[in-house]
C-alpha positions in Angstrom: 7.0 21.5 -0.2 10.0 21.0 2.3 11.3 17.1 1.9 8.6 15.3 -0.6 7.0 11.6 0.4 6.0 9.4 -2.3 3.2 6.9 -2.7 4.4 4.6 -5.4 3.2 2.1 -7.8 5.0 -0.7 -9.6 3.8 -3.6 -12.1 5.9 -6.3 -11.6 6.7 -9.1 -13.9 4.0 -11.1 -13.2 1.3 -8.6 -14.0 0.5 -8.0 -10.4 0.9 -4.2 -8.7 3.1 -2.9 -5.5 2.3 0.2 -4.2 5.1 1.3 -1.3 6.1 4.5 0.0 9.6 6.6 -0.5 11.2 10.0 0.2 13.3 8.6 -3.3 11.4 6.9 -6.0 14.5 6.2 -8.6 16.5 4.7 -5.8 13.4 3.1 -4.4 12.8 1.2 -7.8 16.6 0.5 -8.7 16.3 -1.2 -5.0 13.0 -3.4 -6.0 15.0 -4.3 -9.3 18.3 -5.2 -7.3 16.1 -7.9 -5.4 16.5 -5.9 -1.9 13.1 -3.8 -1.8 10.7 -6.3 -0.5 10.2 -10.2 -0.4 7.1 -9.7 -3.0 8.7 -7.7 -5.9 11.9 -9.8 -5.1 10.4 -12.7 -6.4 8.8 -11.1 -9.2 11.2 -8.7 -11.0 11.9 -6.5 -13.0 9.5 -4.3 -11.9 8.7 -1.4 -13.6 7.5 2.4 -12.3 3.7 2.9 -13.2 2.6 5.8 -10.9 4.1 8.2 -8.3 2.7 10.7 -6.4 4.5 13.2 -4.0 2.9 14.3 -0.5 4.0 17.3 1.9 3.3 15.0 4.5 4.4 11.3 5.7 1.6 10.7 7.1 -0.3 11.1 3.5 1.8 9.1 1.5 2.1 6.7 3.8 -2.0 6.5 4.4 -2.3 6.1 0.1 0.0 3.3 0.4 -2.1 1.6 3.1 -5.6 2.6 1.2 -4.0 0.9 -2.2 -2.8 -2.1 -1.0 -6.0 -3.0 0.4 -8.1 -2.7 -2.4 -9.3 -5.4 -5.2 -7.2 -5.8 -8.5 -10.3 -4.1 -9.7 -9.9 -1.2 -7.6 -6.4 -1.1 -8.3 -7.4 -0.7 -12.0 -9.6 1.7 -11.7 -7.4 4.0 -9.7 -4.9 3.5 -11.9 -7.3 4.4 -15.0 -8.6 7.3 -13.1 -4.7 8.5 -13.3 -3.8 7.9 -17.1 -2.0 5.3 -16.2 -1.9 2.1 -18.7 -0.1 -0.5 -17.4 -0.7 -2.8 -20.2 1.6 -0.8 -22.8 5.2 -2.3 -23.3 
């Protein structure tokens, strides 16, 4: 894998998710934290890494993002289940 994308997935303070896309996901995050990532996770920092997952392609990672994003909090759940991911831990 030449230069790695990254679909991305962050809780954020309020209990809800972000998933975003990144060719750097510890800058990406320290960004979301600093306020400057995106008006939602801005608003509800600190946010905190959850899942990441690289792709050869743009395209790809970019396409995971969209498909995430427009799913239920349900969905959202499940995927993240479906990953080991527990986002209720501390």
């Amino acid at each position: 894998m030449a230069k790695p994308y990254y679909f991305y997935v962050l809780l954020c303070a309020d209990g809800t998710f972000y998933g975003g896309f990144t060719d750097d996901v510890g800058q990406r995050v320290a960004t979301h934290n600093a306020g400057k990532g995106a008006k939602y996770t801005a608003a509800r920092r600190p946010v905190r890494l959850l899942f990441a997952e690289a792709f050869a392609e743009k395209h790809d990672a970019l396409s995971a993002e969209w498909h995430f994003k427009h799913q239920s909090r349900a969905a959202k759940e499940a995927f993240l289940r479906a990953h080991d991911v527990d986002w209720r831990q501390g």
